[in-house]
C-alpha positions as CSV (number, residue, x, y, z in Angstrom):
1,X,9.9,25.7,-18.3
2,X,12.5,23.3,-17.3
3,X,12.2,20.9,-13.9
4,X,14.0,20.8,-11.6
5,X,12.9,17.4,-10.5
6,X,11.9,13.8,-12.3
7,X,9.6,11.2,-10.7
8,X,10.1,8.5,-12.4
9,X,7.0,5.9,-11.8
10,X,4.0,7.0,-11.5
11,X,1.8,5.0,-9.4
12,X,1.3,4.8,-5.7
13,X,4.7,6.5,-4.3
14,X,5.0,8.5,-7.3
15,X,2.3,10.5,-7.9
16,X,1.9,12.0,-4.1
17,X,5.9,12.3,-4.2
18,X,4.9,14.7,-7.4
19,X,1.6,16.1,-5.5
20,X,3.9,17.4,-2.9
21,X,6.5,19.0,-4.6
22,X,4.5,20.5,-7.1
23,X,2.9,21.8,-4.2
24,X,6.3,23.2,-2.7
25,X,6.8,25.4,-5.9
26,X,9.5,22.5,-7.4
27,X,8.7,22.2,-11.2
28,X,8.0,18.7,-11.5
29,X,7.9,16.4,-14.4
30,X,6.7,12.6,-14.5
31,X,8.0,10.2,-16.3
32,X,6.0,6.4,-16.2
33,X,7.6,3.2,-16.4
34,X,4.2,1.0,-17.3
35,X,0.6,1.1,-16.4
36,X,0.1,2.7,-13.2
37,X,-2.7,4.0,-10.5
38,X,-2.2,6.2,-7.7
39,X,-4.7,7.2,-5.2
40,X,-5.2,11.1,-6.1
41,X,-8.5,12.1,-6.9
42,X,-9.4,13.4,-10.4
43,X,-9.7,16.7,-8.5
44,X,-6.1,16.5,-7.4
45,X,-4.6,15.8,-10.7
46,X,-6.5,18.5,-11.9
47,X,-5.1,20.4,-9.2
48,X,-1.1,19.5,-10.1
49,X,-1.6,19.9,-13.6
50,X,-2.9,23.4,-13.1
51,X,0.1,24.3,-10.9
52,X,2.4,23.0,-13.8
53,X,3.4,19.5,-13.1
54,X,3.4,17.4,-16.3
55,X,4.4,14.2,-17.5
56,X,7.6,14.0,-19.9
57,X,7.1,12.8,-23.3
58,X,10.9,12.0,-24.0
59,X,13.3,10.3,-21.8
60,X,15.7,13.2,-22.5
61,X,13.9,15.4,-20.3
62,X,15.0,13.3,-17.8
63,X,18.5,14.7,-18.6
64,X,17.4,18.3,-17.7
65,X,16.8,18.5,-13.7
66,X,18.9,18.3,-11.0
67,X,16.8,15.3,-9.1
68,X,16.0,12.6,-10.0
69,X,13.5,10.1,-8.0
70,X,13.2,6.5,-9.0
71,X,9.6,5.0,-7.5
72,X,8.9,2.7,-9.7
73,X,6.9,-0.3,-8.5
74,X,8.7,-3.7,-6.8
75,X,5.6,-6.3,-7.0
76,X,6.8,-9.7,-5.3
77,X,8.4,-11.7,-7.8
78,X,7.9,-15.7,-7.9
79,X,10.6,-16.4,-5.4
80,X,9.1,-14.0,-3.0
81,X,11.6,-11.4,-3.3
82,X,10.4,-7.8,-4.8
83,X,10.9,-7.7,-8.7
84,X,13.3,-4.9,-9.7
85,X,12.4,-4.9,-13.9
86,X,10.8,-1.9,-13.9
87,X,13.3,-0.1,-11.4
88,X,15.9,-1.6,-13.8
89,X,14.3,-0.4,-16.8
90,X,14.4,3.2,-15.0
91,X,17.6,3.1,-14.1
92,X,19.0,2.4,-17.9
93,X,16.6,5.1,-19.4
94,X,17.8,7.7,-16.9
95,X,21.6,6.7,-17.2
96,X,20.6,7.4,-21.0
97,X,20.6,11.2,-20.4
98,X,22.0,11.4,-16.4
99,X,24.4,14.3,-16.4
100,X,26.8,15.3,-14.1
101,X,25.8,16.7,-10.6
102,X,22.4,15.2,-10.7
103,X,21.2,13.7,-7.0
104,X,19.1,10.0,-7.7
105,X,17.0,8.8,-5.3
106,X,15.5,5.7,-5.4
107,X,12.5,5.0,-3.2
108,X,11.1,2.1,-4.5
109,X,10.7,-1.5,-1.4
110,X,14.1,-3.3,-2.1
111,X,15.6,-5.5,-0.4
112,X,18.9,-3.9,2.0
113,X,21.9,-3.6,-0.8
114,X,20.0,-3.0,-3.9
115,X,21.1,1.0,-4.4
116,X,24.6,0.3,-4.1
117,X,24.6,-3.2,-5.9
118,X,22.0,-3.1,-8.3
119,X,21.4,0.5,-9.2
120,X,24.6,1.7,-9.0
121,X,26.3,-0.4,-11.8
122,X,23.2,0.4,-14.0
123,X,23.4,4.2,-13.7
124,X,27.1,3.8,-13.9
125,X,27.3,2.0,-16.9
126,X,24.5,3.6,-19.0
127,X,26.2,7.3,-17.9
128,X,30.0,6.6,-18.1
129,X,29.6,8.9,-14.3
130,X,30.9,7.7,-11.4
131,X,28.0,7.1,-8.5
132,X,29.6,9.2,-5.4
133,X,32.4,11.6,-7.5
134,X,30.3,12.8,-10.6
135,X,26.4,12.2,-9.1
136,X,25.0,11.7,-6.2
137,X,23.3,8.0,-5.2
138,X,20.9,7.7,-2.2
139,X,18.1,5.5,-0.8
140,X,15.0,7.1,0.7
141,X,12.2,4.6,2.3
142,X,8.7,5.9,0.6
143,X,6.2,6.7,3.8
144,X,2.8,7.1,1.9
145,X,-0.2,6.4,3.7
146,X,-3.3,6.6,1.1
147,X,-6.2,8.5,2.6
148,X,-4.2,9.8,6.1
149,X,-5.6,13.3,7.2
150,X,-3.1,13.6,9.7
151,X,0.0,12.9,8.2
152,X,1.2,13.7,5.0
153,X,4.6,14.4,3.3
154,X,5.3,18.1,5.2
155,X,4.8,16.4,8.8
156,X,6.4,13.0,8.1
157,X,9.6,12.7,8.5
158,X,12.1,11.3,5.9
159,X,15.4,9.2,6.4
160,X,17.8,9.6,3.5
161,X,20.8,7.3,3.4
162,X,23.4,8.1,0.8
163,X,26.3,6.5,-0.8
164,X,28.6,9.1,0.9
165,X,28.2,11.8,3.5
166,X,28.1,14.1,0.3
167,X,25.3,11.9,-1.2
168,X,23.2,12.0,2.0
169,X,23.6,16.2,2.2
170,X,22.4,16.3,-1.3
171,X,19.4,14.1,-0.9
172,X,18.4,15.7,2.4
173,X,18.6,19.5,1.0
174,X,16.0,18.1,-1.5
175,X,13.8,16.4,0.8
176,X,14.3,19.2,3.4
177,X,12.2,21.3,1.2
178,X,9.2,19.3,1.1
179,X,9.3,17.9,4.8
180,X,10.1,19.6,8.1
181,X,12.5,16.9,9.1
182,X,14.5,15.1,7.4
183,X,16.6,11.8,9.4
184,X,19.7,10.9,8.1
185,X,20.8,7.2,8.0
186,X,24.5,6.0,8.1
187,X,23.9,4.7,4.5
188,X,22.1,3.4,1.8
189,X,21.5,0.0,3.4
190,X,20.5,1.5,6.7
191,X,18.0,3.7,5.0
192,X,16.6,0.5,2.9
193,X,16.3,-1.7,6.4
194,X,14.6,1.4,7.7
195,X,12.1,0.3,5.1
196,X,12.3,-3.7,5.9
197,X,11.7,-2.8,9.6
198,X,8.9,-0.5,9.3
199,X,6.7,-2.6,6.8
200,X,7.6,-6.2,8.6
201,X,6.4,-4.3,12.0
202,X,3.1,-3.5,10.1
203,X,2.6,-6.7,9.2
204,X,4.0,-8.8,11.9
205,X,1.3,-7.2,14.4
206,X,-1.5,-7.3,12.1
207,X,-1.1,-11.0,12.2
208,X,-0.5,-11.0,16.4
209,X,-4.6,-9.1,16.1
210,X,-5.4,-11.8,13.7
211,X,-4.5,-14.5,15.3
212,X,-6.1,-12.9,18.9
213,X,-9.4,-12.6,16.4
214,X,-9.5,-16.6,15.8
215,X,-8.9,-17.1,19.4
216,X,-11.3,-14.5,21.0
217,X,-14.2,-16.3,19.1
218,X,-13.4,-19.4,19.7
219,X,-13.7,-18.4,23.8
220,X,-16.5,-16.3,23.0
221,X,-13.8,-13.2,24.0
222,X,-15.1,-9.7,22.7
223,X,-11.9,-9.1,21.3
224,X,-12.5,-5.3,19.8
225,X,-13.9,-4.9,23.9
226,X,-10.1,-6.5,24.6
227,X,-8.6,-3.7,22.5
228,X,-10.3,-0.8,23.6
229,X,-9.1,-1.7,26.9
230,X,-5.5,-2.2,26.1
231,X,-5.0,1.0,24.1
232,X,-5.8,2.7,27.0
233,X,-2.1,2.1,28.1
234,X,0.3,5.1,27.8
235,X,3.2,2.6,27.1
236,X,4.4,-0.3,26.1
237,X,1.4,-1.2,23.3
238,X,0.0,0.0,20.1
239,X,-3.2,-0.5,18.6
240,X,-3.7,-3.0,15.5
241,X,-6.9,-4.1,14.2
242,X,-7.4,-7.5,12.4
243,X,-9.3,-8.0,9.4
244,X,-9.8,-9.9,6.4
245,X,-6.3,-9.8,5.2
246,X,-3.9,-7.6,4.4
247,X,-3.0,-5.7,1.1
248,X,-1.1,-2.7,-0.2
249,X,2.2,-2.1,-2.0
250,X,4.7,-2.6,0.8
251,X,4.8,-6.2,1.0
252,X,6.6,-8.5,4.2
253,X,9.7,-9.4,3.5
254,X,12.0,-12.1,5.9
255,X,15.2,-12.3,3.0
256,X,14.2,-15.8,2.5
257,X,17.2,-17.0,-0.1
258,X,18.5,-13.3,-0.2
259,X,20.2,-13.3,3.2
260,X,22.5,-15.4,5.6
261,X,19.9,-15.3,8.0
262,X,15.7,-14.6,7.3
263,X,13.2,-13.5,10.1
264,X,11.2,-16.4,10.9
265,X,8.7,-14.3,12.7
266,X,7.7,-12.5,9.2
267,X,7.2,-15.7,7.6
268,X,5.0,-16.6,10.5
269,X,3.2,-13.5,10.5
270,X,2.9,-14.0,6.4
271,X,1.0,-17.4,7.3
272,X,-1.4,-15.7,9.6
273,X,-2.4,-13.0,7.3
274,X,-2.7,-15.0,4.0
275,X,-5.2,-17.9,5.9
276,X,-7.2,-14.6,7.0
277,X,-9.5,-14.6,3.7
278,X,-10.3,-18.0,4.0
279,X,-11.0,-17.4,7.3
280,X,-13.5,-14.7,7.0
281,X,-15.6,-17.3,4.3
282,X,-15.5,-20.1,6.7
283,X,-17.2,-17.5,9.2
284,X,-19.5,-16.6,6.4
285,X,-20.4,-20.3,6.1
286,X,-21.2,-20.6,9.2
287,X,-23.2,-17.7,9.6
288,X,-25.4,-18.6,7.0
289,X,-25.6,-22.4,8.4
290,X,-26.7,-21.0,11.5
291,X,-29.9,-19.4,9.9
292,X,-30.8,-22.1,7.7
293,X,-29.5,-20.9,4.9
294,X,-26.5,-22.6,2.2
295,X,-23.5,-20.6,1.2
296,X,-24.7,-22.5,-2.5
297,X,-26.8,-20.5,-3.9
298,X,-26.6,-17.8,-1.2
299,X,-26.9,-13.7,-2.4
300,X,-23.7,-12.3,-0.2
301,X,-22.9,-8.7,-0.4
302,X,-19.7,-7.5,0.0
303,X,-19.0,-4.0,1.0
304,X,-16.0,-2.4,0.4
305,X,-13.6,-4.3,-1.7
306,X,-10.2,-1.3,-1.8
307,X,-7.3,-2.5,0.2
308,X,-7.8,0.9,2.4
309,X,-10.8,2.7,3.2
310,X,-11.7,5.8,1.2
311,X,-9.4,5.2,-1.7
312,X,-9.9,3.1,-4.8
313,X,-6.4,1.4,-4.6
314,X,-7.1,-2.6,-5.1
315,X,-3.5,-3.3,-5.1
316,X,-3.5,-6.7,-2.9
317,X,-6.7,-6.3,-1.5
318,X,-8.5,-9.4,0.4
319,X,-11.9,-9.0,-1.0
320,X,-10.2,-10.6,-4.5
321,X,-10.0,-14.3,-2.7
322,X,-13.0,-13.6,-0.6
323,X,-15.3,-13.2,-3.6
324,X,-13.3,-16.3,-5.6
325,X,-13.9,-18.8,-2.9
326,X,-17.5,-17.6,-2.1
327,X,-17.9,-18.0,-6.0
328,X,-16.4,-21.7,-5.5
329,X,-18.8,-22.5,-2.7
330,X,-21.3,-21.3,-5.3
331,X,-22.4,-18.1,-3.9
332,X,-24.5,-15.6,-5.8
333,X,-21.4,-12.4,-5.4
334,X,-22.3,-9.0,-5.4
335,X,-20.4,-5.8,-4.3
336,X,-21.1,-2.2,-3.3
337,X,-17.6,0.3,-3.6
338,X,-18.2,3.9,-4.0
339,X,-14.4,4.2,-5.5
340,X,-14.9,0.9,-7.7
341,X,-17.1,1.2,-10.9
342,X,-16.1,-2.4,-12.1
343,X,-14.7,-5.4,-10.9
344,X,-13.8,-8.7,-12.2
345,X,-13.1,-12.1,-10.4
346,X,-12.5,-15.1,-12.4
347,X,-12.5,-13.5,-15.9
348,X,-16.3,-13.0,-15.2
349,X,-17.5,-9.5,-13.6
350,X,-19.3,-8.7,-10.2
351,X,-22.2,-7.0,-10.4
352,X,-22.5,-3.8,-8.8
353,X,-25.1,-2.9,-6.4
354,X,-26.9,0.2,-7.5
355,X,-29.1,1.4,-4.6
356,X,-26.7,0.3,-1.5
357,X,-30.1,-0.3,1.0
358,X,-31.8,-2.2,-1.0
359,X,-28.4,-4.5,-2.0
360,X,-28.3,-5.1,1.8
361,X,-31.8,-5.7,2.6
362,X,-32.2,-8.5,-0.2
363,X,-28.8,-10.5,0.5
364,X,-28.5,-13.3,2.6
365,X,-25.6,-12.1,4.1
366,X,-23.7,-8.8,4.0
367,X,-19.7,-8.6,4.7
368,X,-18.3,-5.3,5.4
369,X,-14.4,-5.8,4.5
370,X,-13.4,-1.9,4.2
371,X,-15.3,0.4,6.2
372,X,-15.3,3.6,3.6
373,X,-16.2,6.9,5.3
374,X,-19.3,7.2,3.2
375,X,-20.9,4.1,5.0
376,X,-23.9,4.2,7.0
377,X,-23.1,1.4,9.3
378,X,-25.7,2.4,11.6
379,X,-28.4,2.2,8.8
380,X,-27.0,-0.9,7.0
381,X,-26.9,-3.1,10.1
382,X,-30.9,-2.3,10.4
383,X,-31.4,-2.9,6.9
384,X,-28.9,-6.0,6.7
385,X,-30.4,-9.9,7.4
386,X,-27.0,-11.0,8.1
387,X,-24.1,-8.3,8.5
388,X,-20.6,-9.6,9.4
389,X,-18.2,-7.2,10.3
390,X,-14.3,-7.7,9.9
391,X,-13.5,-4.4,10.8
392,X,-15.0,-3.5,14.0
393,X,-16.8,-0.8,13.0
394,X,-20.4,-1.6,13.4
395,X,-22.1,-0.3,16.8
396,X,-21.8,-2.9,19.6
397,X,-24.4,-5.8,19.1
398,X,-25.3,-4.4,16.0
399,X,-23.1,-6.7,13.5
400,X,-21.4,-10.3,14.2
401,X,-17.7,-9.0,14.3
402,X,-14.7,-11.2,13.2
């Protein structure tokens, strides 16, 4: 049966993009542009398979539907800014086979002016079609949230900024069928600072609750008592939680070297949340000092090592750097993840605690860094010698909390 829409990339933006179109009766085919996880279940591939999504095995079937979405993966490249080879290497395999009519989407972090500068001579030149006359070009800013109940893509809204007014309608009469609002931008590089702003805003008061974390224990503050008490304001504040560090796809961004001007305050806020890791192992340290006890040669436990709780994405996840510098302070490492079968740090693996109670009760100190819904924390602080707690989500007095 042919599609009438392409995902091309299959990883972390990709495959719930697919999920929820299959799920809207579009006839959906993947295409991948390298190795690639999502965050769908076994179940829910099962699931998308069964309702006919499938994955294309030529890049002429790309050729063949009448949308196209690009989401392939933008890692941070060495100069900090997001790596566009694989959304390049997209973009000249669909070109390839683009026909006339088709609507492209790209979705994929970029920094403001990448659809119309980067992408658009690409699909241009590989298609001999002219972006705006022959097919449509637009920029939609990916909102996927791994493991949110509340909000998924039917009740999130999506802002679609085209390359011209024609552009936009196309991309939004797409979208409009998957979402119950769709928000239209004045252009492509509206709709990709859409995207700069939302994930810098993420980022930049993560590290504000960080920062507050460092300082309430140095006054002997309660901070998590602090933010109960300030979320109980009806304006003017929103809730952030610190913790070990912070990981996941959508990376800060403050232009450095791709702008006139970069935000400061993201670089700042950068700092903040990459000292975070080391951070949580000096508190280890000290911890175990305090009960007579040498982070050499110490068993520590760490619970939860998934950038997000109750999914197995690791992409960026603290618990990496945590492990490596307990392993350099020469630490006996061990780990308990319901979502993570194996893990390696080092080039040498972690072992993997089998009976979770009994892990606990025989380290020397337990660190909860994702708190996974699955997760007794009730029971483990009982059963713990030493539990700290960098998410707040331990009973009162039942944990040391970050």
């Amino acid at each position: 049966m042919p599609a009438d829409l392409a995902v091309i990339g299959l990883g972390q933006l990709g495959l719930p993009l697919a999920q929820a179109a299959v799920a809207a009766g579009i006839a959906t085919i993947g295409y991948r542009t390298g190795p690639e996880g999502g965050s769908l279940t076994p179940a829910e591939l099962r699931r998308m398979l069964a309702q006919g999504f499938r994955t294309a095995t030529h890049p002429a079937e790309l050729g063949r539907v009448r949308t196209a979405v690009i989401c392939a993966p933008t890692p941070h490249g060495a100069d900090g800014a997001p790596d566009l080879a694989q959304v390049g290497e997209a973009a000249r395999t669909l070109a390839a086979h683009l026909r006339p009519h088709t609507t492209v989407i790209l979705e994929s972090p970029v920094h403001p002016g990448t659809t119309a500068d980067f992408l658009r001579p690409l699909l241009e030149e590989g298609s001999r079609l002219r972006a705006g006359r022959d097919f449509h070009l637009a920029y939609s800013p990916a909102r996927v949230d791994p493991g949110n109940r509340d909000f998924g893509p039917a009740n999130t809204p999506k802002v679609i900024g085209g390359l011209t007014p024609a552009c936009t309608e196309s991309a939004a009469a797409f979208y409009g069928r998957l979402t119950d609002k769709v928000v239209r931008a004045r252009g492509t590089r509206e709709a990709e600072t859409v995207q700069l702003l939302e994930t810098n805003y993420r980022h930049v008061n993560i590290a504000l609750v960080n920062e507050m974390a460092v300082l309430c224990h140095d006054l002997g503050v309660d901070l998590w008592d602090v933010i109960r008490c300030a979320e109980t304001k009806p304006f003017g504040f929103q809730s952030f939680r610190p913790g070990p560090g912070v990981g996941g796809h959508a990376l800060p961004q403050d232009l450095s070297g791709h702008s006139p001007r970069s935000l400061r305050m993201v670089e700042l806020a950068q700092r903040v949340n990459n000292r975070m890791p080391q951070y949580v192992v000096q508190r280890a340290a000290t911890l175990l000092n305090e009960h007579g006890k040498s982070a050499r040669g110490a068993r520590v436990l760490l619970l939860g090592i998934t950038y997000k709780p109750d999914v197995p994405d690791q992409q960026g996840t603290p618990a990496d750097e945590i492990a490596r510098r307990l392993l350099e302070l020469g630490a006996h490492v061990s780990y308990h993840d319901p979502h993570v079968p194996t893990w390696n740090i080092l080039d040498r693996p972690i072992p993997r605690a089998d009976s979770l109670y009994e892990a606990t009760a025989d380290a020397d100190l337990t660190i909860l860094l994702q708190q996974h819904r699955t997760y007794d924390l009730q029971g483990l602080s009982v059963k713990a010698q030493l539990l700290l707690d960098t998410r707040g989500a331990t009973p009162t007095g039942a944990a040391h909390r970050l």
